[in-house]
C-alpha positions as CSV (number, residue, x, y, z in Angstrom):
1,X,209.8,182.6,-27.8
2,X,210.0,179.0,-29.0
3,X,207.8,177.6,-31.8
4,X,206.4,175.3,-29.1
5,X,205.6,178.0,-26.7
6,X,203.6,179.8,-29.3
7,X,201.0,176.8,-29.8
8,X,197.9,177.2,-28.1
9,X,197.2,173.9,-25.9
10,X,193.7,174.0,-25.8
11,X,193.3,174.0,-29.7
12,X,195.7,171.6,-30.6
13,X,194.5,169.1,-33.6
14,X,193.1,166.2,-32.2
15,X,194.6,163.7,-34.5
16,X,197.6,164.1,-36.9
17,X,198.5,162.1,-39.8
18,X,201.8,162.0,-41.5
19,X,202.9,161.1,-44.9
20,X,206.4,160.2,-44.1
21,X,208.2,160.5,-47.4
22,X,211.6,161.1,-48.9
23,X,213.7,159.1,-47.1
24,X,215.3,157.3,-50.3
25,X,215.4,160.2,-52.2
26,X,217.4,162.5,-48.5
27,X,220.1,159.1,-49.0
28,X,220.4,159.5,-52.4
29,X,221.4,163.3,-51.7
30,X,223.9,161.9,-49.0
31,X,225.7,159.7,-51.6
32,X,223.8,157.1,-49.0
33,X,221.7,153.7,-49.7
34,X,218.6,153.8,-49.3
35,X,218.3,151.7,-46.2
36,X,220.1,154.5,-44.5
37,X,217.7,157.0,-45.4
38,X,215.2,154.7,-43.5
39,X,217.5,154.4,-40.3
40,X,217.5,158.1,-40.2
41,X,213.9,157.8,-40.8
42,X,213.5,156.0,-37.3
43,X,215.1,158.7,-35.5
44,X,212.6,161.1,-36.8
45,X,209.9,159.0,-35.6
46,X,211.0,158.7,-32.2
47,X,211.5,162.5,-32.3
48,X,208.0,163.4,-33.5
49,X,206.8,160.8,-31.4
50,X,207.9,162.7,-28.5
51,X,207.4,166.0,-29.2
52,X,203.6,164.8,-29.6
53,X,203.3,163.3,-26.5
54,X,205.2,166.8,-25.2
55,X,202.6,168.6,-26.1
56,X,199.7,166.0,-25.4
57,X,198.3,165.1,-29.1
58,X,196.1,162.7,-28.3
59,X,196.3,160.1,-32.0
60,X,199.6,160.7,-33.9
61,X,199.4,158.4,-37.5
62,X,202.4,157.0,-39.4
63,X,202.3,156.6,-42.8
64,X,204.9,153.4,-42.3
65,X,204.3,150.9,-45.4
66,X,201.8,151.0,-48.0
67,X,200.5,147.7,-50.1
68,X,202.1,149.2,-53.1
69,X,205.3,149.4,-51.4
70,X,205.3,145.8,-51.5
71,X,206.1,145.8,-55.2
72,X,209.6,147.6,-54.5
73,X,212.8,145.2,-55.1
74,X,212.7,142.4,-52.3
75,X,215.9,143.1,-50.7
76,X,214.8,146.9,-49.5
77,X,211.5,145.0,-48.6
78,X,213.5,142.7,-46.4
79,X,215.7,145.1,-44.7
80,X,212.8,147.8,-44.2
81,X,210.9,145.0,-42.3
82,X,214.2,143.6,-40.2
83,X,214.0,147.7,-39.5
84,X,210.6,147.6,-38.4
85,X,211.0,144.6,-35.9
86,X,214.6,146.1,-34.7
87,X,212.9,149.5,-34.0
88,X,209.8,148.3,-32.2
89,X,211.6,146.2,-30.0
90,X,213.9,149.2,-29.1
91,X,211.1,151.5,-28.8
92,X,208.8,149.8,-26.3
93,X,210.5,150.4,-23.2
94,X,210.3,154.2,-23.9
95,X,206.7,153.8,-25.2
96,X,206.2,152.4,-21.9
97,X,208.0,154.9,-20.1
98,X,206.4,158.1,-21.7
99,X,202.6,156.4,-21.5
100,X,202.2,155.8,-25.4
101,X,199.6,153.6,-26.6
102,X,200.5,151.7,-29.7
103,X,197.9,150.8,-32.5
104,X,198.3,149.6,-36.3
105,X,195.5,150.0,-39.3
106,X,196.5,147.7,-42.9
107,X,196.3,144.7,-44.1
108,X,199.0,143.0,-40.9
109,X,198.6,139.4,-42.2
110,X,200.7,140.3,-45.2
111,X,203.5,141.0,-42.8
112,X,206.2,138.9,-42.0
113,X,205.9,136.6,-39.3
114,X,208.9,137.9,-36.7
115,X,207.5,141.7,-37.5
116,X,203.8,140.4,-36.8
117,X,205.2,139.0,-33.8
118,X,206.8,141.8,-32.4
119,X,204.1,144.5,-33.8
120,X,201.7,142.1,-31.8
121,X,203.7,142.2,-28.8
122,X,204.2,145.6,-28.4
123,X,200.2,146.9,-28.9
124,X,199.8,144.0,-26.0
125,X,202.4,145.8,-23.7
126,X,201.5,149.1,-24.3
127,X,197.5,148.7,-24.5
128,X,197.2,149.8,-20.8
129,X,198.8,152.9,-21.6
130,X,196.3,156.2,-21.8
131,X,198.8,159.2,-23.0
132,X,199.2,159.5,-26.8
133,X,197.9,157.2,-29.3
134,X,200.4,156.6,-32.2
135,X,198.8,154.7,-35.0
136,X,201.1,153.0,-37.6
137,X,199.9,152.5,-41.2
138,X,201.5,148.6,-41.9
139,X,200.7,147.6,-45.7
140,X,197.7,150.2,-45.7
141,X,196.2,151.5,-48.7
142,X,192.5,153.4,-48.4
143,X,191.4,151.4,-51.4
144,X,192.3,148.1,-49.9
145,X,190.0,148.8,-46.6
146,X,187.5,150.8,-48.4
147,X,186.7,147.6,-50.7
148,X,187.5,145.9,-47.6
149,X,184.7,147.3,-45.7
150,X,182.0,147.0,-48.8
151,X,182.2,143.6,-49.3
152,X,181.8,142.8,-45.4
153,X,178.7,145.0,-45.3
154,X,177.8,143.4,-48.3
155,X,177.6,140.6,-47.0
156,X,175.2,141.5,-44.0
157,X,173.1,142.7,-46.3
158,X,173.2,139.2,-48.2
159,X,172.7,137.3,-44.7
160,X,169.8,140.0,-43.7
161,X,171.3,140.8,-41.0
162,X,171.5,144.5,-42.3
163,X,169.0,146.5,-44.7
164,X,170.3,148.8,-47.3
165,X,168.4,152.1,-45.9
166,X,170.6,151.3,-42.5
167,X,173.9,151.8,-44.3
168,X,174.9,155.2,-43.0
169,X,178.7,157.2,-43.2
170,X,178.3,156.2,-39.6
171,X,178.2,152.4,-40.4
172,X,180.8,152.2,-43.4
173,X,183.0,154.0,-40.6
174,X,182.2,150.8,-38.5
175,X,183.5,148.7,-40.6
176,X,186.9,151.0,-41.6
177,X,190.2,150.1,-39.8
178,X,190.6,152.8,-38.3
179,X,186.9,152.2,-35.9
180,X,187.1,153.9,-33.1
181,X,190.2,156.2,-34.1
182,X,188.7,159.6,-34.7
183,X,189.4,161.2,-38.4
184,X,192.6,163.5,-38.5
185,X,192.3,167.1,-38.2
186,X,195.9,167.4,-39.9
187,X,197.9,166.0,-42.6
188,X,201.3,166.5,-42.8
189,X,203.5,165.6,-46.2
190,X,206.9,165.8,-46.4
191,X,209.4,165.4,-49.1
192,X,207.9,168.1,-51.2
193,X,205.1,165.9,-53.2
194,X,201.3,167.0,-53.2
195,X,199.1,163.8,-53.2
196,X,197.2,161.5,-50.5
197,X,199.0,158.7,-52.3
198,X,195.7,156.2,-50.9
199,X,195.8,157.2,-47.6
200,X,193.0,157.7,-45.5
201,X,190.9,159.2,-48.3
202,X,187.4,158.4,-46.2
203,X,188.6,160.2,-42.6
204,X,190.6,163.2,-44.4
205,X,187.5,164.4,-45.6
206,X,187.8,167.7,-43.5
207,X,191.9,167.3,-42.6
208,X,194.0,170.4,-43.0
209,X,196.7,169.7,-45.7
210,X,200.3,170.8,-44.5
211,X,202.8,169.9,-47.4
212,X,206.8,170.3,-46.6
213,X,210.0,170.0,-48.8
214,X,211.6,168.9,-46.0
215,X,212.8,164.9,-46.4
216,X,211.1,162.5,-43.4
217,X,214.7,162.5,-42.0
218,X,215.0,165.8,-41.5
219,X,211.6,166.5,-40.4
220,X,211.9,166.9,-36.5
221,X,210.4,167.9,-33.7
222,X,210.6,172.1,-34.6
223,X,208.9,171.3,-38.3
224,X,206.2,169.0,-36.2
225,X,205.4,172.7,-34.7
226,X,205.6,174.6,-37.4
227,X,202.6,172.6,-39.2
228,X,200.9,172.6,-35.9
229,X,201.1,176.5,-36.1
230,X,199.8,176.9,-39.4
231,X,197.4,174.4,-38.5
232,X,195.9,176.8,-35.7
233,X,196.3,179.9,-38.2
234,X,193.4,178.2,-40.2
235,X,189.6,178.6,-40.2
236,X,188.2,175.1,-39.9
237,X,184.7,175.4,-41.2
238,X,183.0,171.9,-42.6
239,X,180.7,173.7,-44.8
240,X,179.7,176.4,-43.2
241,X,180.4,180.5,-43.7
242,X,182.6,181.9,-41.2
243,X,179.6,183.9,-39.9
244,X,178.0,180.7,-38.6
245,X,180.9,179.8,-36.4
């Protein structure tokens, strides 16, 4: 039996998340640049991509670009977005094709303006679709919206238009980029590192953590599985005892 055959359908995570990492350090091991670790990195996308919309996930979220990784040398920068608009453009007709919704959470006017564009583009096309939802993190960082999010209720509060006993976890939610995306149920890591590196830190409140050493370019669509099998392995309980389940 497969490892996709052994997943039970009807307790699939809702959402996952994914920390794609290691795709400078799986190059390096090649004796590769670094851009080529992120070309392979593509293909693992589109492989994930599909084996989630295989198996009916209904919000699958990339881990694409923090706002830290805008401090890396320009010229990885440059190529990583000329990646970016090269793969979306490719991608759309099979997003269309397999009835995948695209969405994307961060800070987007940082981007530039031919990835905007195409980014843009593609949500537009693909915003009628109603299979899986695949969110892409674009110069995200948790901190950013988090502070993000305070100041604009901050300043309701300054205008009156909202009282301080009405801010609720429901409300700061309102107000996260993610609104209306419900919070992941798993997080998946490769590359072999242990940290949330600023992502998500308000909606993983309850995630299951699924760590790999496996670099993002090797992670396919058997290791998307194998965390999904763990995943269902695992008593979710959000604070209570396992009696009161």
């Amino acid at each position: 039996m497969s490892l996709k055959e052994k997943i039970e359908i009807n307790r699939l995570p809702k959402h996952v998340a994914i920390i794609m990492d290691g795709n400078g350090r799986w190059a390096k091991a090649q004796g590769k640049d670094r851009s080529f670790g992120h070309q392979e990195g593509v293909v693992s996308v589109r492989k994930v991509v599909e084996a989630a919309t295989s198996l009916g996930l209904e919000y699958l979220t990339l881990y694409t670009f923090s706002t830290e990784n805008w401090r890396r040398p320009e010229s990885e920068i440059q190529a990583l977005m000329g990646l970016l608009v090269k793969a979306i453009y490719q991608e759309t007709p099979d997003l269309m094709k397999n009835n995948v919704r695209l969405m994307a959470i961060g800070d987007l006017s940082r981007l530039p303006e031919d990835a905007y564009t195409s980014l843009m583009d593609c949500i537009a096309q693909t915003s009628v679709n109603t299979g899986t939802t695949v969110v892409l993190a674009l110069s995200y960082s948790s901190r950013w919206e988090i502070t993000d999010a305070v100041r604009t209720i901050a300043k309701r509060v300054m205008d009156d238009d909202l009282k301080i006993s009405e801010i609720t976890e429901g409300v700061v939610s309102e107000y996260l980029t993610t609104k209306g995306i419900p919070d992941p149920d798993l997080l998946i890591r490769t590359g072999g590192e242990q940290r949330i590196s600023n992502f998500l830190l308000w909606q993983l409140s309850y995630a299951e953590l699924y760590f790999t050493d496996k670099y993002w370019p090797e992670f396919r669509e058997e290791e998307l599985y194998s965390a999904i099998l763990d995943y269902q392995m695992r008593e979710r309980r959000f604070g209570k005892t396992s009696e009161q389940l």
